[in-house]
Structure formats: C-alpha cells, structure tokens
C-alpha positions as a Python dict, from the first residue, in 0.01 Angstrom:
ca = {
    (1, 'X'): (0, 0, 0),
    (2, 'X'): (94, 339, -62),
    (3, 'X'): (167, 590, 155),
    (4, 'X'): (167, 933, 108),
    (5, 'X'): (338, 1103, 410),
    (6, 'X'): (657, 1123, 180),
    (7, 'X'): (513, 1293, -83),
    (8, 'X'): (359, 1531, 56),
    (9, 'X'): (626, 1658, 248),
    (10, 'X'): (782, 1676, -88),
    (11, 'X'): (531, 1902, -193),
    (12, 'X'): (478, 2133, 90),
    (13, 'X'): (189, 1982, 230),
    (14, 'X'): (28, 2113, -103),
    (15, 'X'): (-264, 1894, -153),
    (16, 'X'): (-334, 1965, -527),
    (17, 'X'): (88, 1901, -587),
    (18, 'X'): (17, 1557, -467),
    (19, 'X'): (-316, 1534, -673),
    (20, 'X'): (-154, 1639, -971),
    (21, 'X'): (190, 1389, -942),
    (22, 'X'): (-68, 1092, -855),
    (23, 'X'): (-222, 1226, -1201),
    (24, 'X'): (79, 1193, -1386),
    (25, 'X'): (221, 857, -1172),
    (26, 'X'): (-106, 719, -1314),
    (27, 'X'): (-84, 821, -1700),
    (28, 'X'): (329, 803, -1681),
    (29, 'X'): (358, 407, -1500),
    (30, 'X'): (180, 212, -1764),
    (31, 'X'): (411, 359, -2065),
    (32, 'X'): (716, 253, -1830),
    (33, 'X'): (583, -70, -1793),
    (34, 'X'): (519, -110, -2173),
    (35, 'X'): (881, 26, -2223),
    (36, 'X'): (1044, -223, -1980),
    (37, 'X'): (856, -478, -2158),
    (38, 'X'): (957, -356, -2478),
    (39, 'X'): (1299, -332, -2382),
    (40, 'X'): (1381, -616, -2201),
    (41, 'X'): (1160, -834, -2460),
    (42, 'X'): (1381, -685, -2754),
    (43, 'X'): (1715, -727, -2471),
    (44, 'X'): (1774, -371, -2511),
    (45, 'X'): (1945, -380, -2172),
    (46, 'X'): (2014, 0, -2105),
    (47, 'X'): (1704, 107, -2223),
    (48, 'X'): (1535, -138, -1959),
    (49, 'X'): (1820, -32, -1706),
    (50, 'X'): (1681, 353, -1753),
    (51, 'X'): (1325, 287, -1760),
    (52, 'X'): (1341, 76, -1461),
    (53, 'X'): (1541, 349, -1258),
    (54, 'X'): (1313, 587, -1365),
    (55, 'X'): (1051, 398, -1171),
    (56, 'X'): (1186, 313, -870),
    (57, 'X'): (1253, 679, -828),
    (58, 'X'): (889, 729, -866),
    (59, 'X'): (779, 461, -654),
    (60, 'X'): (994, 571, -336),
    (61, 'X'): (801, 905, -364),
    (62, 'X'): (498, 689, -261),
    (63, 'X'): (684, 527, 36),
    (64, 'X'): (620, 154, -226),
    (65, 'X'): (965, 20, -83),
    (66, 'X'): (896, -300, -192),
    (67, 'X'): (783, -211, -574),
    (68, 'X'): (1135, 2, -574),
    (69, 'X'): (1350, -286, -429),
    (70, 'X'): (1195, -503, -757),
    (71, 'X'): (1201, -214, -1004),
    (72, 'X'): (1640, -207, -855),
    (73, 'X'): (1662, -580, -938),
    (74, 'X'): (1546, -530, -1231),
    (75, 'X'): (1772, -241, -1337),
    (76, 'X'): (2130, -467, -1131),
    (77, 'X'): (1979, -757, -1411),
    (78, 'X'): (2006, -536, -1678),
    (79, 'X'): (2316, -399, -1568),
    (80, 'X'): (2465, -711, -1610),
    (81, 'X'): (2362, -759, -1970),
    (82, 'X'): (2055, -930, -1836),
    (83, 'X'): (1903, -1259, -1745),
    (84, 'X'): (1596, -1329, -1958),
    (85, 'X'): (1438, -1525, -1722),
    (86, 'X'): (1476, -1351, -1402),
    (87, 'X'): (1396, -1048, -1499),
    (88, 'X'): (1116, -1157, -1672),
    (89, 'X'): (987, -1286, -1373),
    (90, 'X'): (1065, -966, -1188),
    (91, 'X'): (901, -748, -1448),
    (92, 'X'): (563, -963, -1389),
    (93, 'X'): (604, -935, -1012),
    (94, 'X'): (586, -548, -1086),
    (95, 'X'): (342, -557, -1320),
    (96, 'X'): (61, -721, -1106),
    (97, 'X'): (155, -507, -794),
    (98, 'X'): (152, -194, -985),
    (99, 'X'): (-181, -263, -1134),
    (100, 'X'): (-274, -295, -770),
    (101, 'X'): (-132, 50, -698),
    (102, 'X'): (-262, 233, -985),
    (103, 'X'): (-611, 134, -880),
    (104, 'X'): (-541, 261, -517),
    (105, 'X'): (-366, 592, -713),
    (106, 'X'): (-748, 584, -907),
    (107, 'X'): (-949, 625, -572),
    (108, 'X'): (-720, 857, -433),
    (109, 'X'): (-802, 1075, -775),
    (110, 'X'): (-1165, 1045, -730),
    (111, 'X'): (-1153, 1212, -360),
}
C-alpha cells in the first residue's frame, strides 16, 4: 500500500501538488511498464536499465519500498547484460503489484 506522508512533504503539504503527481504517476507508469517490456523483450538492456530506474525513483516518492526494491533488481539484471528469465519474472512481479497500486492511485483521484 501506498503511503503518502513522503510525498507530501515533498510538496509542501500542497494537496493539489500531490493530486496532480498521482495524475501523472497514473498516466506516466503504464508507458514505463510497456517500455520495460519492450525493452527487455527486444534485450535492449540500457534502455530497460533507464526505464526501470526511472521507476523506482517514482515509486519511493509513494513510500512503495517493496515495488522500488523489484524495479532495482530489475535495473542490477540489466546492468549485467541481463538474465531473460529472471527479470522476466521480476518485471511480472511489478506488473501485477503496480496494477494494484494504480487502482489505489485511481481512488485517491476520485476524492
């Protein structure tokens, strides 16, 4: 689950700032996913490493530890010219809890 205390001490306490990066977490995560997909599905290593640091930068702002620790593996996997199957099963690890998140990021819209 997310947690927002992080972010919004990022953002002064400002309630719409947080509205408005859970707006574009929530349009900006599902092209990353497709990306890493993309990437690691075409073993275009440094393009996965990028995507997946991008993330996990993204997902720390939402105090997701967890999601950032996998998005990491995924990016030390790619840093090492990569490991098909390991990251593949990392990447659908990430996939299923983020589509868990991005519903939760969904409600917290509709407040």
């Amino acid at each position: 689950m997310m947690n927002l205390d992080y972010l919004q001490k990022l953002m002064g306490g400002d309630p719409e700032k947080v509205k408005q990066f859970l707006g574009i977490f929530a349009m900006e995560v599902p092209r990353q996913l497709q990306e890493l997909r993309s990437a690691i599905s075409s073993q275009s290593w440094e393009e996965a490493s990028i995507t997946a640091h991008s993330m996990k930068s993204q997902l720390r702002y939402l105090s997701l530890d967890a999601l950032a620790q996998l998005a990491q593996q995924i990016e030390n996997e790619t840093d090492q010219s990569g490991h098909s199957s390991s990251i593949e099963a990392l990447l659908i690890e990430l996939e299923q809890q983020l589509q868990i998140v991005l519903k939760e990021v969904e409600l917290k819209l509709a407040e």
